[in-house]
C-alpha positions as CSV (number, residue, x, y, z in Angstrom):
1,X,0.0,0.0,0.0
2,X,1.4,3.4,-0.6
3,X,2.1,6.1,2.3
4,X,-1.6,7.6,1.9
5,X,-3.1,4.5,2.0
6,X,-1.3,2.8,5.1
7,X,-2.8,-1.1,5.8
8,X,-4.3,-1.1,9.8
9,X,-2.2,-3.5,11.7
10,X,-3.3,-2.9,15.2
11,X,-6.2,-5.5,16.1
12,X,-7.3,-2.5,18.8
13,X,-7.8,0.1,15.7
14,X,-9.5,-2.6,13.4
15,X,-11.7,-3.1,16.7
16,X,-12.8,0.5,17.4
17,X,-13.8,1.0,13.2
18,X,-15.7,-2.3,13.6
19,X,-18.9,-0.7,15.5
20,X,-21.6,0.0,12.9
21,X,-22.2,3.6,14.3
22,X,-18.1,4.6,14.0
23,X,-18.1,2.8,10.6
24,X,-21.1,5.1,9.4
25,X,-19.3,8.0,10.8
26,X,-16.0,7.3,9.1
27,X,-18.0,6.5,5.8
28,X,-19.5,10.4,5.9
29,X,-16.4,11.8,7.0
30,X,-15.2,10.3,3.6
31,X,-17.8,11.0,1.8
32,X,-18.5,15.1,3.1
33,X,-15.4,15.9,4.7
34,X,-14.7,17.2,8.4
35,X,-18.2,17.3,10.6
36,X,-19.0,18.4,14.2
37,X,-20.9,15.8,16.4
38,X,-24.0,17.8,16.1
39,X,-23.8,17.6,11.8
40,X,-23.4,13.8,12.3
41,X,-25.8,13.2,14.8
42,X,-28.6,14.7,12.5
43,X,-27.2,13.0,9.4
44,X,-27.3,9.4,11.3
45,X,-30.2,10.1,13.9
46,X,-27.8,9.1,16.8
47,X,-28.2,11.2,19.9
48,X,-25.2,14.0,19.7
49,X,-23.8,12.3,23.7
50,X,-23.2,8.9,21.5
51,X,-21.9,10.7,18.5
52,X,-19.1,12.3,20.4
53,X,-19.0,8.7,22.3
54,X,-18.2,7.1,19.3
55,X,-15.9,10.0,17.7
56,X,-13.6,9.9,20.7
57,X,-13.0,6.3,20.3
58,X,-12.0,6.5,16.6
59,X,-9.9,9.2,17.9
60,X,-8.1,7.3,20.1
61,X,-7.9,4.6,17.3
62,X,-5.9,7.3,15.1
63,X,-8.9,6.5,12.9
64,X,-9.9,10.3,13.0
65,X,-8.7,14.2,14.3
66,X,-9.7,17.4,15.3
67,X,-9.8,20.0,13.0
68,X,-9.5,23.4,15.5
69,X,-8.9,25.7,13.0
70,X,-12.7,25.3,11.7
71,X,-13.9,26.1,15.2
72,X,-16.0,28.9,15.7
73,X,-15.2,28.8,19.1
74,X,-13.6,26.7,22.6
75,X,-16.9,24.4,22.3
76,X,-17.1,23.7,19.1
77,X,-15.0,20.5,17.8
78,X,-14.5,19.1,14.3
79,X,-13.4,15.7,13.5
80,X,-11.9,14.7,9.9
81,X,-10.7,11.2,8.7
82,X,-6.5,10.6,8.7
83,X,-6.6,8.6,6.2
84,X,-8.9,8.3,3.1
85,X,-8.7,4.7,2.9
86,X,-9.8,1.6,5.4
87,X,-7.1,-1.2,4.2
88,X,-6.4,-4.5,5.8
89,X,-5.6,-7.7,5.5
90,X,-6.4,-11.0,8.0
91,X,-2.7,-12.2,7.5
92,X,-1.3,-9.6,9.1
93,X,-3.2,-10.9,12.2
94,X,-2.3,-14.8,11.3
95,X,0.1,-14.8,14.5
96,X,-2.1,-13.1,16.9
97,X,-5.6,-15.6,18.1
98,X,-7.2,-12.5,19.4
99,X,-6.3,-10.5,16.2
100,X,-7.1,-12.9,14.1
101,X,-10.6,-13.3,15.7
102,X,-10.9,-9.4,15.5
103,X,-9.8,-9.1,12.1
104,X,-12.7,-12.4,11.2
105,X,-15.6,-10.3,13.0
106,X,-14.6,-7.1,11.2
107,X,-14.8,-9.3,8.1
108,X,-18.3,-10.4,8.8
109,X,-19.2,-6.7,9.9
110,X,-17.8,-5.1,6.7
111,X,-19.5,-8.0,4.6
112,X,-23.4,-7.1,6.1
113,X,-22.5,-3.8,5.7
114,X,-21.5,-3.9,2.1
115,X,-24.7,-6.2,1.5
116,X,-26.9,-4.3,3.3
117,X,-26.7,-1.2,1.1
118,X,-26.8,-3.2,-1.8
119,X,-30.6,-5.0,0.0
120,X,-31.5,-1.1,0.9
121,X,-31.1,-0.5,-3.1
122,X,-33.1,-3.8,-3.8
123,X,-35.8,-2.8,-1.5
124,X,-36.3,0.2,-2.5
125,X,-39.9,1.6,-4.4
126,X,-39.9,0.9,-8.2
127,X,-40.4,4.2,-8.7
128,X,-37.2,5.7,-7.1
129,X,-35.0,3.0,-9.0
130,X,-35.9,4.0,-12.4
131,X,-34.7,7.5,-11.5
132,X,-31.6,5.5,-11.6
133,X,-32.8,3.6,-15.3
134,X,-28.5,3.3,-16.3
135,X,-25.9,2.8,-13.6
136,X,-27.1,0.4,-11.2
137,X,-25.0,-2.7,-11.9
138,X,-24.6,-6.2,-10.7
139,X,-21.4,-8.0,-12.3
140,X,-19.9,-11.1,-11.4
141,X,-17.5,-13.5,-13.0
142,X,-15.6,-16.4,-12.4
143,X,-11.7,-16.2,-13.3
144,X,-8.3,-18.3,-13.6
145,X,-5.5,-16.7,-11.6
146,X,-2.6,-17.6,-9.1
147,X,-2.3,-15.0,-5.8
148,X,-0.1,-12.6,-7.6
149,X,-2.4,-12.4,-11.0
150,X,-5.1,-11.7,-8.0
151,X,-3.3,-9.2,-6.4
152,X,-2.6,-7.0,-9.7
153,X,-6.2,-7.7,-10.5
154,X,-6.8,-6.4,-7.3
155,X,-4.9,-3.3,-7.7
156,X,-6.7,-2.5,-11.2
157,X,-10.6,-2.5,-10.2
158,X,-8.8,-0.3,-6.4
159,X,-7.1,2.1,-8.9
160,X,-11.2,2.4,-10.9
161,X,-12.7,3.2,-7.6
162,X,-10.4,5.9,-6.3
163,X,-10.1,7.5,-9.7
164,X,-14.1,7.9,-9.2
165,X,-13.8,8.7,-5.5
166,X,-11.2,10.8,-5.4
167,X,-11.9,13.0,-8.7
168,X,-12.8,16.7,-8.7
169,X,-16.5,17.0,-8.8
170,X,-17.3,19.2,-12.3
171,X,-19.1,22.8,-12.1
172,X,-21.6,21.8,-14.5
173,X,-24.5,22.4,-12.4
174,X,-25.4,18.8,-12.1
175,X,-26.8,17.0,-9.0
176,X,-24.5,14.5,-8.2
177,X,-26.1,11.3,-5.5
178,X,-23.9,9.4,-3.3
179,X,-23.3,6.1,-4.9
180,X,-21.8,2.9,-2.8
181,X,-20.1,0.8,-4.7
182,X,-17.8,-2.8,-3.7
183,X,-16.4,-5.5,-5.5
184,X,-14.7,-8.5,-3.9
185,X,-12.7,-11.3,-5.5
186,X,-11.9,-14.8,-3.0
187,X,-11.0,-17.9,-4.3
188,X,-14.1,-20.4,-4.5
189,X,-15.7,-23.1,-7.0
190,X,-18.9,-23.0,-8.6
């Protein structure tokens, strides 16, 4: 991973992000950039006491900062992201039974989370998904590679996703909507 994209290899850090209310908070952090406790709690309907609950843990996880200089004044706190990426991998917990376990349930977590947006889309009203009648997209296919072929493979559909993530939004006018997208590639048979 480069610099700006460092892995998480601290089993207490992967713990704190693994909490469904911190892992929405990090997501809009991403997604709308540094936020007081009182922005968040309105955007997630959490009460503003477990907000900052929740931000003080992912700030002790290194998982997010203050931002002082956007403070009005003493009271006010802001919180952004320190990194823009969430990157890990179960091996580097492989010698560690608790950090392996950790790294397993974060897994799981990460995997109903990625789903359930995808259900949330499902479920939704006919009528708001064909104001969507283009992108929406399923794709799936089965391929022949060894670990390495994987890994650059890997590295290719990353590099899609941050080009689209990480682009300057045009001045065209146009409403842009949040989108979440995810792929995932593990070996398996038919």
């Amino acid at each position: 991973m480069p610099d700006d994209h460092p892995s998480i290899t601290d089993s207490r850090v992967l713990a704190a992000m693994a909490h469904p209310v911190r892992r929405r908070l990090l997501d809009l952090l991403k997604l709308d950039g540094p936020a007081t406790a009182s922005a968040l709690s309105e955007q997630t309907g959490e009460a503003v006491g477990n907000v900052s609950h929740h931000l003080r843990a992912l700030a002790v996880a290194d998982l997010i900062e203050e931002v002082p200089e956007l403070a009005r004044d003493r009271r006010e706190r802001w919180w952004r992201r320190t990194t823009p990426t969430l990157c890990w991998s179960s091996t580097d917990f492989a010698d560690d039974a608790a950090g392996e376990a950790v790294a397993r349930a974060v897994e799981s977590l990460n995997l109903e989370r990625q789903t359930g947006h995808v259900r949330r889309w499902a479920d939704q009203p006919q009528s708001e998904q064909e104001r969507w009648p283009l992108g929406p997209f399923s794709t799936e296919a089965w391929i022949r590679v060894t670990d390495e072929e994987l890994a650059e493979y890997a590295a290719e559909i990353k590099a899609v996703m941050n080009k689209w993530a990480e682009r300057e939004l045009p001045d065209d006018g146009r409403e842009r909507s949040t989108v979440f997208t995810f792929a995932r590639a593990v070996p398996g048979r038919p």
